[in-house]
Structure formats: C-alpha cells, structure tokens
C-alpha positions as CSV (number, residue, x, y, z in Angstrom):
1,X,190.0,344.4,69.7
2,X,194.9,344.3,69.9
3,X,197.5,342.9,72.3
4,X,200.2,345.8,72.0
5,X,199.9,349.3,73.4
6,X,201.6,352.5,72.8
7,X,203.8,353.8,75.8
8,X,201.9,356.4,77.7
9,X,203.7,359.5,76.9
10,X,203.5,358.3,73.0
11,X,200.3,358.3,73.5
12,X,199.7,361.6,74.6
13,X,202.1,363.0,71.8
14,X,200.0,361.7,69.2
15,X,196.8,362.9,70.9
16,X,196.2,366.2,70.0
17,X,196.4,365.0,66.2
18,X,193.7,362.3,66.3
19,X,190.7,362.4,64.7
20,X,187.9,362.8,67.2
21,X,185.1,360.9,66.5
22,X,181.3,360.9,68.6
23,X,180.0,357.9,69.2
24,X,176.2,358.3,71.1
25,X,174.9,355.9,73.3
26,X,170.8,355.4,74.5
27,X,169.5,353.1,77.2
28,X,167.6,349.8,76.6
29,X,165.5,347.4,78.8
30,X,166.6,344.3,79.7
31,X,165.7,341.1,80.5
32,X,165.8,338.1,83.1
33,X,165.9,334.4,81.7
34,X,166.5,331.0,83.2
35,X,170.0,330.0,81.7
36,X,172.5,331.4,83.4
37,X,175.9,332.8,82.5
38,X,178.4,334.4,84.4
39,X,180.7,336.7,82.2
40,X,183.4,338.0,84.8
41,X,185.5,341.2,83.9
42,X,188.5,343.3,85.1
43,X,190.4,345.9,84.3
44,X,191.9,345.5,81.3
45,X,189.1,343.8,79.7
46,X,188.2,343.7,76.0
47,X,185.1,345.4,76.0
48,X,183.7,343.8,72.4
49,X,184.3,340.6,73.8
50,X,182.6,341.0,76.9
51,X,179.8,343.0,75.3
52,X,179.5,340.8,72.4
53,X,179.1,337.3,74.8
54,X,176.5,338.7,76.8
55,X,174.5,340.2,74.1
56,X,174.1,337.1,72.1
57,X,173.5,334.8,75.4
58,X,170.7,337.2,75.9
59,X,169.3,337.3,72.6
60,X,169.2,332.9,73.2
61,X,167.7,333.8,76.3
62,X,170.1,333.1,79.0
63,X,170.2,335.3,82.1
64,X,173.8,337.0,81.9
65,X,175.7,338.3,85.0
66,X,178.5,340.5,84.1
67,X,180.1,340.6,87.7
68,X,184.0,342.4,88.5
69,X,186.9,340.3,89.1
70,X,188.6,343.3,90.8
71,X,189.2,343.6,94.5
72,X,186.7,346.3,96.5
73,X,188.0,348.5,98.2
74,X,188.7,351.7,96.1
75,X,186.1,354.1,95.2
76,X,184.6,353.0,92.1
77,X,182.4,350.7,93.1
78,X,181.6,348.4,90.2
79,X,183.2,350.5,87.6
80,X,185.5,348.9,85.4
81,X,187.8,350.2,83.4
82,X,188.0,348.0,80.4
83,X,190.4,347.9,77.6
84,X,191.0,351.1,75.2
85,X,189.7,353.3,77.9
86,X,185.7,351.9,77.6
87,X,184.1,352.1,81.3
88,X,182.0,349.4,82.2
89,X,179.9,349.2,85.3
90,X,179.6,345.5,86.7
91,X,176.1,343.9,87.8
92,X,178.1,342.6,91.2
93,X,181.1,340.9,92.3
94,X,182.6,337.6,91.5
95,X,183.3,337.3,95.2
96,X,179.3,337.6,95.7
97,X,178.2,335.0,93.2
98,X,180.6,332.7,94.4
99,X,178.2,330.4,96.0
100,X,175.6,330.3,92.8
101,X,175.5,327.6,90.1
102,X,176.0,329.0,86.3
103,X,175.3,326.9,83.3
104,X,178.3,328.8,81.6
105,X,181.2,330.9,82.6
106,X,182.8,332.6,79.7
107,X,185.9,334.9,79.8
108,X,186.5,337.8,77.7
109,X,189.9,338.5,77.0
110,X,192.2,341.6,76.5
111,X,195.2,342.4,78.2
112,X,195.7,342.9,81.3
113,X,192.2,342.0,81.8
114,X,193.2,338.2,81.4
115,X,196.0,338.4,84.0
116,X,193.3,340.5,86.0
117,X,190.6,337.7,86.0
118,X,193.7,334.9,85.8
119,X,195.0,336.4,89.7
120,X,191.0,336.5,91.2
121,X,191.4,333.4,93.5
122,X,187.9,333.4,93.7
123,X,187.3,333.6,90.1
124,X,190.3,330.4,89.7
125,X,188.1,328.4,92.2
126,X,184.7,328.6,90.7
127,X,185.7,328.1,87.4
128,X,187.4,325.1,88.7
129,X,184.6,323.6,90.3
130,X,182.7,324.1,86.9
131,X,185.3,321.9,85.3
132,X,185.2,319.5,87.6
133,X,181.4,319.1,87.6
134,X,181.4,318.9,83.8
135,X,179.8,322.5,83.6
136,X,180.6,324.5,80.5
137,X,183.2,327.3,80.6
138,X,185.0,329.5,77.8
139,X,187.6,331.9,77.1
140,X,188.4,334.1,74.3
141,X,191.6,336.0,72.7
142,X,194.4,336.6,75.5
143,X,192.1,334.5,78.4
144,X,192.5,330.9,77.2
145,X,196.3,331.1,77.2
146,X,196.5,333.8,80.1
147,X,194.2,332.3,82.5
148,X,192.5,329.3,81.8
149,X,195.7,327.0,80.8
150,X,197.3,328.5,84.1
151,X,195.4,327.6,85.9
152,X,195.8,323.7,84.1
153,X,191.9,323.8,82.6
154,X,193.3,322.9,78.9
155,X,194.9,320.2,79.7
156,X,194.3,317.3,76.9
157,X,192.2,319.3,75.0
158,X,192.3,321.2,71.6
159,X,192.3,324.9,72.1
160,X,192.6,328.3,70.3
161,X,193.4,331.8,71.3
162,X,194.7,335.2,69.9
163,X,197.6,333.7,67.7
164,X,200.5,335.5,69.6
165,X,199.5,333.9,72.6
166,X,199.7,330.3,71.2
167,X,203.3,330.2,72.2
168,X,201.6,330.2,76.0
169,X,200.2,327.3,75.9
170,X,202.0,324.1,77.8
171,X,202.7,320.7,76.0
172,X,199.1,319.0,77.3
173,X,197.2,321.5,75.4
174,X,196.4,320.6,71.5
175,X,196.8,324.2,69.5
176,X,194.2,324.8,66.8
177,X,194.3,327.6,64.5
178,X,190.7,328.2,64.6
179,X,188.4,331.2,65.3
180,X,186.4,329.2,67.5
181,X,187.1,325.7,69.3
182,X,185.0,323.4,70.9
183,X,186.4,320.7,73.0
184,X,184.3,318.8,75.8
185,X,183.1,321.3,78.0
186,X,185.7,323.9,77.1
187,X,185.2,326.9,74.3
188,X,188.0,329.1,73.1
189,X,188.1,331.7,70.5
190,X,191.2,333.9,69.0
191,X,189.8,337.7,69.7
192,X,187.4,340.8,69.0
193,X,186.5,339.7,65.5
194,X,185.4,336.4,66.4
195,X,183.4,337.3,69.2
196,X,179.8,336.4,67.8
197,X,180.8,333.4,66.2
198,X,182.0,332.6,69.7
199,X,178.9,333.6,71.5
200,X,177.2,331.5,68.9
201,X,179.2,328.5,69.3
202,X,177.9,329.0,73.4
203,X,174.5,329.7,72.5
204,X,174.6,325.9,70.7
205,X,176.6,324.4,73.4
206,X,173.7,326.1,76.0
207,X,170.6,325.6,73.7
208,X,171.4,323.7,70.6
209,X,172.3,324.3,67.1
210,X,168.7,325.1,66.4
211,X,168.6,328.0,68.7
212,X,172.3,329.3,67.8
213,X,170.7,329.5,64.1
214,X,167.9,331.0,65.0
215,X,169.9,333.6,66.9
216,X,172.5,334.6,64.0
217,X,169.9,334.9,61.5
218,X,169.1,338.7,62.9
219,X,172.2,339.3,63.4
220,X,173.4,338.7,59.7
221,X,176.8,336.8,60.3
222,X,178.7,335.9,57.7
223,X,182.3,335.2,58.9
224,X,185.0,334.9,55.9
225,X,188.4,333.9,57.4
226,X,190.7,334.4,54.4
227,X,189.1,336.2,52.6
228,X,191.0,339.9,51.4
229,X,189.7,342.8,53.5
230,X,187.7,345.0,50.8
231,X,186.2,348.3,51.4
232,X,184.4,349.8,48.8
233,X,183.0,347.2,47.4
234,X,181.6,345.2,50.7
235,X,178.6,342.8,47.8
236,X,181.5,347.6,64.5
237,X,183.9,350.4,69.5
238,X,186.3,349.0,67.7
239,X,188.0,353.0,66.2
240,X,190.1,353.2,70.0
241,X,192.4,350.3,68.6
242,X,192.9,352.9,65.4
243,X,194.3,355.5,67.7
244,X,191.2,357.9,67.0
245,X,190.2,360.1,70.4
246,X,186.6,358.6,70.6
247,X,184.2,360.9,72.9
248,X,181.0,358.5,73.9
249,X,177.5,361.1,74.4
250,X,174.5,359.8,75.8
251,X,171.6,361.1,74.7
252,X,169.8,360.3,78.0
253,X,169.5,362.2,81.3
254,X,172.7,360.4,82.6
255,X,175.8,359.8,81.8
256,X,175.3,355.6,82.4
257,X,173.2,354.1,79.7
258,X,172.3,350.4,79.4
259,X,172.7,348.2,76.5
260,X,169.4,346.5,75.0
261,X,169.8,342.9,75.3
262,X,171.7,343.5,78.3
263,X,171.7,345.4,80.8
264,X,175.4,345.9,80.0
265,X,175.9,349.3,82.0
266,X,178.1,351.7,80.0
267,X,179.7,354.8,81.2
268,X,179.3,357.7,78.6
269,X,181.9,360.8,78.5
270,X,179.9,363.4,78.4
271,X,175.9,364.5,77.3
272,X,175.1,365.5,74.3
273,X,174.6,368.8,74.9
274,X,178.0,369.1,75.3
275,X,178.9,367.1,71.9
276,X,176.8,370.0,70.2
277,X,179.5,372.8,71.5
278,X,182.8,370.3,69.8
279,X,183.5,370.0,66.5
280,X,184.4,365.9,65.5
281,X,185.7,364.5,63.0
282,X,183.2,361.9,62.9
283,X,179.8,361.3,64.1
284,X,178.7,357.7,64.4
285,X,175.5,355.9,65.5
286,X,174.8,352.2,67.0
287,X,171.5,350.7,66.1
288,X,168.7,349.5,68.1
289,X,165.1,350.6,67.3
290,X,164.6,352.1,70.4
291,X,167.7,353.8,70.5
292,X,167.3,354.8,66.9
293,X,164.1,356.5,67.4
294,X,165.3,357.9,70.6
295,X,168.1,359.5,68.3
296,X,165.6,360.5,65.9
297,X,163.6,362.4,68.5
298,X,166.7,364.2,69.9
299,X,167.0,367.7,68.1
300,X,170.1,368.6,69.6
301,X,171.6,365.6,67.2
302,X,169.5,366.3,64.6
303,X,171.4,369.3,64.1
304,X,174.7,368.1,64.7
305,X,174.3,365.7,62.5
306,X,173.4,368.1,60.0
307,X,176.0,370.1,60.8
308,X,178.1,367.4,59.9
309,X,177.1,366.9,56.6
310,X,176.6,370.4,55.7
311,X,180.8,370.4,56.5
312,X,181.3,367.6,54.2
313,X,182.6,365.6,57.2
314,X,181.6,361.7,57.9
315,X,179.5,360.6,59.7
316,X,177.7,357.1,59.9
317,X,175.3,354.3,61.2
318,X,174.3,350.9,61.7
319,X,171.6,348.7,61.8
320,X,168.0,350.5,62.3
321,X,169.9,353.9,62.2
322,X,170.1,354.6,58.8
323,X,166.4,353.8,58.1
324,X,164.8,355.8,61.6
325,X,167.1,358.6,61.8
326,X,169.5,359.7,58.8
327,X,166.3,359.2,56.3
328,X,163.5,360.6,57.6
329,X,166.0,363.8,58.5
330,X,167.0,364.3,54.5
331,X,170.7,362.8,55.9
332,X,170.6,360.1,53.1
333,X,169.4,362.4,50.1
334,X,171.9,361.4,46.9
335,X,173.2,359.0,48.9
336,X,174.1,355.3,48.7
337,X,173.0,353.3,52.0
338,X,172.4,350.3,54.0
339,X,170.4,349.0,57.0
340,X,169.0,346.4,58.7
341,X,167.2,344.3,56.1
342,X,163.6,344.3,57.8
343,X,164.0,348.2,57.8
344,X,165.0,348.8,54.6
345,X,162.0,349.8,52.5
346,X,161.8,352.9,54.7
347,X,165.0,353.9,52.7
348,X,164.6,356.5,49.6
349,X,167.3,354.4,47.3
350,X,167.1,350.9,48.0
351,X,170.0,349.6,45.9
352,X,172.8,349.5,48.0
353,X,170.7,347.9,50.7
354,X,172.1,343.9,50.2
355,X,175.8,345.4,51.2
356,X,177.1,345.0,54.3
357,X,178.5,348.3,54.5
358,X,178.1,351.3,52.1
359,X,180.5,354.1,51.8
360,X,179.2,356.6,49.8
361,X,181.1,359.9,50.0
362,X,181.5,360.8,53.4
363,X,178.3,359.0,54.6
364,X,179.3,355.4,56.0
365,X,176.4,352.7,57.2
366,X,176.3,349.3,57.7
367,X,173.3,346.5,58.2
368,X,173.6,344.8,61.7
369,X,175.5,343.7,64.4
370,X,177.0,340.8,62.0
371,X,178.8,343.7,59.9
372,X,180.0,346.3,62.7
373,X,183.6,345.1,62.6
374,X,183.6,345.9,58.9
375,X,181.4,349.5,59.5
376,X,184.5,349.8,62.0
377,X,187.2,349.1,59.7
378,X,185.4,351.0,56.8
379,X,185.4,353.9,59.2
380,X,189.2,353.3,60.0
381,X,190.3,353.3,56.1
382,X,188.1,356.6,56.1
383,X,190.1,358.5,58.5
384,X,193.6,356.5,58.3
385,X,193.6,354.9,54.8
386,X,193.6,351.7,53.6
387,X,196.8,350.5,55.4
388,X,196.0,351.1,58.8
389,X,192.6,349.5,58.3
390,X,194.4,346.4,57.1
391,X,196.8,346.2,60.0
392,X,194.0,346.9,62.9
393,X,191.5,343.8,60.7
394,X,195.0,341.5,61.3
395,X,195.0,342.5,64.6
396,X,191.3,341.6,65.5
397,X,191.9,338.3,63.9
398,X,189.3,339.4,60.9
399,X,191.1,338.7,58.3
C-alpha cells in the first residue's frame, strides 16, 4: 500500500461516486511461541505491512507483539488508526514493553505512520539498544528512510526503501534498489507488495532458510519484479489505495475480530446484518478455513452473496473461500475458479485451478495469501480498468 494522498475535501467530492465494495471479516485463534518480535504501529501505519510481518513470524512460530507507538491519553485506548482508514487495535504499548528483550523489532511503514513511530522516544531508544546489542531489527517502505536512518541506524550499511524515499537517505547509507535488503543485523524492504518476501527474509534471519522455505511453501509466493502486470491471463485490503469506499462486516457477534495467525485485532464497520440492507458494488472474501466455513455457515451471506450474482455484480474470494463457501452454495456453477491448491478437488471445474487468479465474468478468486496483491489488483482493473490497476501495482512496488 502508496505515499501520496488526496486532499480531504477531494476526497469527499469523489466519494459519493466510488464503488462500494464489502469486505467480511471472522475471528481466529491465536497463538503463543518462544521467538519474539515486537512489530510497533501508529497512526498512520500501513496496515498490509504490519499485518503481513506478523502473520508470517507467526506462521515460523515466533510470538508477535503488535504494541502502539502513540502517546495514551485520549480515549481510544489501543485503537489505531492505520493507513487508508483500516483500524487496528494494539496488544499494548511500546512504552510497556520497554523493559523486555525481542529477538526482532520490525517496522511497518506508511506515512505518517513512519514519522509517528520515528517521534516515539521510547520506540528510538529500544531500537537503539537492539543495534547496539547486535539484535536484529527491520523497516519497510517509508520507515527505513523515515525513521530508522534518522535516527543514524543505517549508517555503513546497504539499504532499500519505497523508491521515492531513497532521496532520504544520508551519504553513510549504501542505496539498493532491491525489494528486500539484508545487511548485518538490519532488514529493509521498499513497500506493501514486498511485504511477504520481507517477512520471509525475517523468518530466515530468525530461524533459517530452512524454516523461511518451509513457511512460503503454503503461502504460494512467487515474486516477479519486472515482469508486465497481466490480468486475464494470471498462468490481496489493498482496493482503499484505488479510491473504492470499502465497508469491512464481521460476521461475528462483535464488531472486533482477530486475525488467524495472529491475534492481529481488527476493527470491522459494521455487522453483517447490516451489509444485508446495502447494495455494494462488490462483495469480497478473505480465506482461512475456519473463517471460510464460518462464512459458509452464515445464511445472511449466503444470500447476499447470491444476491450478488443473481445482479450480475462481482464478487470474489481467496484462498479456502472459493472451495468452502462459493461451491458448495452453486456460486461457482459455469464458472472459471481458483483456490488454495490442497482444497481444490472440492471445486466442480478444476481447470483454472493452477492460476493465481481467475476472472471469469464477474466472479474473481485467487489461490493464497502469495496472490492477494494480484486478486487486489485484478479486483481494481474490474471496477477502474486496466490503467488504474497499473498505476496503484507501481505504487505498491509490484511491478
């Protein structure tokens, strides 16, 4: 996820045009393991990139800490408010881990997230002191540049970040145009679309290269820098950069839901009861298995869904989605598809299923977290056309 932002009142112009699109949400169980990582966050932050780091250290099995940069005080408590208007609730704050010992502190980016995190004294100090004892520590997009070669941590050593932030960095810092950098005990990455490769690239530094294989193999990674951005013929939150009016339902009791790998607290907008009253543009849905079959089992989205297609409007998933909920509900029937590969013999019409995205008609899927920037941008050229999808892959440094 993009450095530049509309003004506010251009914003609000545009807004009654966009395309609204319903994104649902479902809770997952988390869990506790010795490694630990401390991913701090602000507002501001990019939300993929914070989302994206934690996941994957969790999947290695690291214990991850998602803790809030931002002063207390006000009366939100741990809620941040991220980057493109995603809410984010923080396990703690930095201020109350100060005193503990992390194996890894990575920063997401997104701005002003990175000038956030960059002003936290407290934040500056600890990550200091992991420098100093050799510890490993990590930024990403906006946050090396921003924060961590502010606060003189780059010094003498090769570094990347989002390419219009290059220009930031002072004479002792090498530049590398690279999506992911490794120098001494220092990682850097250039933004949203090099997120897993990234997380990865900790996972190896954590665990060993072993482990970071054995982690990306689910998650069916197959970065392609260079290579022309192609839709149709492809042999993930990422619609707010687009300028869509996203509207984020749980399908829960609540509106906060937790994130499998992680418990990675996310604030919805409304329930989905109240989705079932709007009309959308698009209806869209993450994967998971238990979230899947939790979607499955929830007849209010049964029939919205349904309602969706009977309108001839889009609608899509990811990962176990497309096998545990549009399938078994007759949503795939004549249609082209994709899903995660250990799922897809459940599918009717298997012979789509080696592409990473499928856009058949108005029906869009994709296979697994590897391919959600693409099931994004496929999604994007759906409701915007091709050149807008192009400009926002530039902008997430996919392309």
């Amino acid at each position: 996820m993009a450095m530049a932002a509309a003004s506010a009142s251009a914003m609000a112009r545009r807004a009654a045009s966009w395309p609204r699109l319903l994104l649902l949400s479902h809770a997952f169980a988390a869990a506790a393991e010795p490694k630990r990582v401390l991913v701090p966050v602000a507002d501001g932050t990019e939300p993929v990139e914070a989302a994206a780091t934690a996941d994957v250290l969790n999947r290695a099995g690291a214990r991850v800490t998602v803790a809030t940069a931002d002063p207390a005080g006000d009366d939100r408590g741990l809620l941040v408010e991220a980057a493109f208007g995603v809410k984010l609730v923080a396990d703690g704050r930095v201020a109350d881990v100060e005193g503990e010992a992390f194996d890894l502190i990575a920063l997401p980016g997104g701005m002003p997230g990175s000038a956030n995190l960059r002003d936290c004294k407290v934040l500056e100090k600890m990550v200091k002191k992991q420098a100093e004892q050799a510890g490993l520590y990590a930024a990403i997009c906006a946050a090396p540049a921003v924060t961590l070669a502010h606060w003189g941590l780059l010094k003498g050593l090769k570094a990347t970040c989002y390419p219009s932030f290059m220009e930031k960095f002072t004479a002792e810092i090498i530049p590398v145009n690279s999506r992911v950098v490794v120098d001494r005990n220092a990682v850097t990455s250039q933004g949203p679309a090099t997120a897993i490769e990234y997380a990865l690239a900790l996972v190896e530094q954590l665990y060993g290269k072993e482990k970071s294989e054995e982690v990306a193999g689910p998650l069916y990674v197959h970065p392609q820098p260079g290579v022309d951005y192609v839709i149709d013929e492809f042999n993930s939150v990422e619609w707010k950069c687009s300028g869509a009016n996203v509207t984020v339902a749980s399908v829960e009791d609540k509106l906060q839901v937790v994130t499998r790998r992680h418990k990675f607290n996310l604030i919805a907008d409304i329930m989905v009861e109240e989705a079932a009253k709007r009309e959308f543009d698009l209806i869209v849905m993450p994967g998971g298995l238990p979230g899947a079959q939790k979607f499955s089992s929830t007849k209010v989205l049964v029939d919205l869904l349904k309602k969706q297609a009977e309108s001839n409007k889009p609608y899509g998933a990811i990962c176990a989605s497309p096998a545990y909920v549009l399938e078994p509900h007759g949503l795939l029937k004549g249609k082209k598809a994709t899903s995660f590969p250990p799922m897809a013999h459940l599918l009717t019409d298997q012979s789509a299923c080696d592409s990473r995205v499928v856009v058949d008609g108005n029906l869009i899927t994709s296979k697994a977290p590897g391919s959600a920037t693409e099931f994004a941008l496929a999604i994007v050229e759906k409701l915007f056309g091709r050149e807008k999808a192009v400009s926002i892959a530039k902008e997430l440094i996919f392309m």
